[in-house]
C-alpha positions as CSV (number, residue, x, y, z in Angstrom):
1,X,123.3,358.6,10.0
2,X,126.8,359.6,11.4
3,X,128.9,362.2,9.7
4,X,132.2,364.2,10.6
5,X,132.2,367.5,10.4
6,X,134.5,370.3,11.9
7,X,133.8,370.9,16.1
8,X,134.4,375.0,15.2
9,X,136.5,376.5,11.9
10,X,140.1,375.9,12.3
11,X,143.1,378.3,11.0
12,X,145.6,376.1,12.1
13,X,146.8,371.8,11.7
14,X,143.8,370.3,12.7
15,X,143.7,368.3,15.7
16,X,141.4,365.4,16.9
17,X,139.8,368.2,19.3
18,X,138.8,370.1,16.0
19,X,136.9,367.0,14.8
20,X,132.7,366.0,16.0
21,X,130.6,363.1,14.9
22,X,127.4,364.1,14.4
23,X,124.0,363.0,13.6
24,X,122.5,364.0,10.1
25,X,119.9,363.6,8.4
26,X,120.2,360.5,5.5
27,X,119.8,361.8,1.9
28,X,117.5,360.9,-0.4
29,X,118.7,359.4,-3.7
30,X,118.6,361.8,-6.7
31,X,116.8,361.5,-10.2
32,X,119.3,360.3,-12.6
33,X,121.5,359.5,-9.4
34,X,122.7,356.8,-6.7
35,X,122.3,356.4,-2.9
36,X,125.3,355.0,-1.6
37,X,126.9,353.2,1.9
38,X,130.5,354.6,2.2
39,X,132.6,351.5,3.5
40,X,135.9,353.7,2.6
41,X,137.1,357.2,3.3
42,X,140.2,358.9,1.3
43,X,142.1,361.4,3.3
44,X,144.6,362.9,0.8
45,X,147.1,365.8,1.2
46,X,144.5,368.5,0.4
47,X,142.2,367.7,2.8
48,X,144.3,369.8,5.7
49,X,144.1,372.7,4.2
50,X,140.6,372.3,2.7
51,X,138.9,372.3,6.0
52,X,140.9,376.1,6.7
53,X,139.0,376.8,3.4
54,X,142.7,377.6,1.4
55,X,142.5,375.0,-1.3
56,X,141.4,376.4,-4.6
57,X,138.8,379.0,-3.8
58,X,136.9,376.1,-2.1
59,X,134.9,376.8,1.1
60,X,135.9,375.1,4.2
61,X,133.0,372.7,5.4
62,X,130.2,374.3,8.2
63,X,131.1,373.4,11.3
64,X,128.7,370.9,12.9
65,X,126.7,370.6,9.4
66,X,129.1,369.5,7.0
67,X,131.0,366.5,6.5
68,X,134.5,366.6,6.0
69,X,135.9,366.9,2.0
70,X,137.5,363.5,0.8
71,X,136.5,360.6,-2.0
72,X,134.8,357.8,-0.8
73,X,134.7,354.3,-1.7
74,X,131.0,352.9,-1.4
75,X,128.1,350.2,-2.3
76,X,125.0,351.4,-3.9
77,X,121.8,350.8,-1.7
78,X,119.5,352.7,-4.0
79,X,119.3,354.1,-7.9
80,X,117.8,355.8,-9.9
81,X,120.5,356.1,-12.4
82,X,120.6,353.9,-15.7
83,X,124.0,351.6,-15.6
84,X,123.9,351.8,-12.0
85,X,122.1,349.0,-9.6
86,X,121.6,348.2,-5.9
87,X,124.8,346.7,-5.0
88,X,127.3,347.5,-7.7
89,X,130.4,349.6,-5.8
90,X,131.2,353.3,-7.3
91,X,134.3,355.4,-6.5
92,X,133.2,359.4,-6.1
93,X,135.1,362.3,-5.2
94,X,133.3,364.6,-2.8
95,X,131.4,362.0,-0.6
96,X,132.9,363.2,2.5
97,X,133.4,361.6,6.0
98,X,129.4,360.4,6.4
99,X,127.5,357.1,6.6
100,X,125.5,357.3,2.7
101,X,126.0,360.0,-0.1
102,X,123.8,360.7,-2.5
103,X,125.4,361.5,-6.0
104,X,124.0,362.1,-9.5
105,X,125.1,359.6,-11.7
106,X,127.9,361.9,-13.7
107,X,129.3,362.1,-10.4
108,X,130.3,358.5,-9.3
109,X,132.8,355.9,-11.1
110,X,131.9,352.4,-11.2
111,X,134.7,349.9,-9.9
112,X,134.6,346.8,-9.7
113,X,136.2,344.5,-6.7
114,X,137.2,341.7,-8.1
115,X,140.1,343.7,-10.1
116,X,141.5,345.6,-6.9
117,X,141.1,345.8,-3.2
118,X,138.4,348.3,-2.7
119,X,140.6,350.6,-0.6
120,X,143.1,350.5,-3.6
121,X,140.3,352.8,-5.6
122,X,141.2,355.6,-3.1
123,X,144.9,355.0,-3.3
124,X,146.9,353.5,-6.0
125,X,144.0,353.5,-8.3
126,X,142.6,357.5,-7.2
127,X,143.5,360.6,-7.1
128,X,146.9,359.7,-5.3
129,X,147.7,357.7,-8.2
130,X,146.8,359.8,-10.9
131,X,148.4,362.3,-9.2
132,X,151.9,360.3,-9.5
133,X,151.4,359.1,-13.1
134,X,150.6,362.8,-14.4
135,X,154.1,364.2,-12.2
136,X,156.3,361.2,-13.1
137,X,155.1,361.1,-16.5
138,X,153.3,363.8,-18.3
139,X,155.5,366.9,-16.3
140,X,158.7,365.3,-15.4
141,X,158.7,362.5,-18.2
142,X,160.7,360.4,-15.9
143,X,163.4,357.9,-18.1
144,X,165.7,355.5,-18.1
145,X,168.7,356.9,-15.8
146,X,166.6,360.0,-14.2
147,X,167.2,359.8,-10.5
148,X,164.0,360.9,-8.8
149,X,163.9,362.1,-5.3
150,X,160.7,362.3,-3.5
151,X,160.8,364.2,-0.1
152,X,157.4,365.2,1.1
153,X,154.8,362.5,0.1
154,X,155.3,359.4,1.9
155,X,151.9,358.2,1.7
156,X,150.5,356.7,-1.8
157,X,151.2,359.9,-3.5
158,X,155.0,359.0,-2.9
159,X,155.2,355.7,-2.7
160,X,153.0,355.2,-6.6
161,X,155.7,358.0,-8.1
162,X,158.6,355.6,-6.8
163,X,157.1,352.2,-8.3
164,X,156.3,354.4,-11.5
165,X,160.0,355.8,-11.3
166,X,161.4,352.4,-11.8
167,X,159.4,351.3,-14.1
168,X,160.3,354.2,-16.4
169,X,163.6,353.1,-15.4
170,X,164.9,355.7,-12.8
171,X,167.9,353.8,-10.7
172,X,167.2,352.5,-7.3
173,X,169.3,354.9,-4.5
174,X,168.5,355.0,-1.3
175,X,170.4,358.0,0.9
């Protein structure tokens, strides 16, 4: 199977030269847990400074054995889990950038495609959006009249705080 892992450690804004796809072994699928095809990759804000091992306390990947940090979107091929089958699609957190994860069933989030685009799950509907409901709501506690101003996240981080905004009723301004 294919994964992508870090060419050597970086300390600086990785690069496309700082990336390698490799060849890896394919996991087996756990007890109690699924075997799963990644069809989509989530590369959120973290993710830079996860792979120069400065995000939390947690370790950068090992270059050239590793597979880069991120959720994954992906179709179960094999279980072993109850309430999981071959076939059903499951949202997890740390897949990483490879072909199949293997995950223990506590581990994984079953979705289901007919209520959102799959690639929404990584977006709107992951951590990007939860991220934006829990600023906009539970820490700023956005309301009618608040004027919110978002300057750094442009990507779904960004653009879920300002469709949240204005439905808590922040103004539309544009500068």
């Amino acid at each position: 199977m294919k994964l992508g892992t870090l060419k050597h450690a970086v300390a600086h804004k990785p690069t496309t030269e700082d990336f390698a796809i490799i060849e890896a072994a394919r996991p087996d699928c756990p007890a109690n847990g699924v075997l799963v095809r990644v069809v989509h990759l989530s590369l959120d804000p973290y993710v830079g400074s996860r792979l120069r091992g400065r995000h939390m306390g947690e370790p950068a990947p090992t270059p050239m054995q590793g597979a880069i940090p991120g959720a994954v979107i992906g179709q179960v091929i094999e279980s072993r889990a109850l309430g999981l089958n071959e076939g059903d699609w499951v949202h997890a957190m740390e897949g990483g950038w490879q072909e199949f994860a293997a995950f223990p069933a506590n581990e994984v989030r079953k979705i289901d495609p007919d209520v959102a685009p799959l690639a929404a799950h990584a977006g709107v509907l992951g951590m990007p959006g939860l991220t934006a409901w829990a600023g906009i709501t539970q820490l700023a506690k956005v309301g009618a009249g608040d004027t919110v101003l978002v300057d750094a996240a442009a990507g779904p981080v960004g653009g879920t705080v300002g469709q949240i905004a204005r439905i808590k009723g922040a103004p539309r301004r544009r500068t």
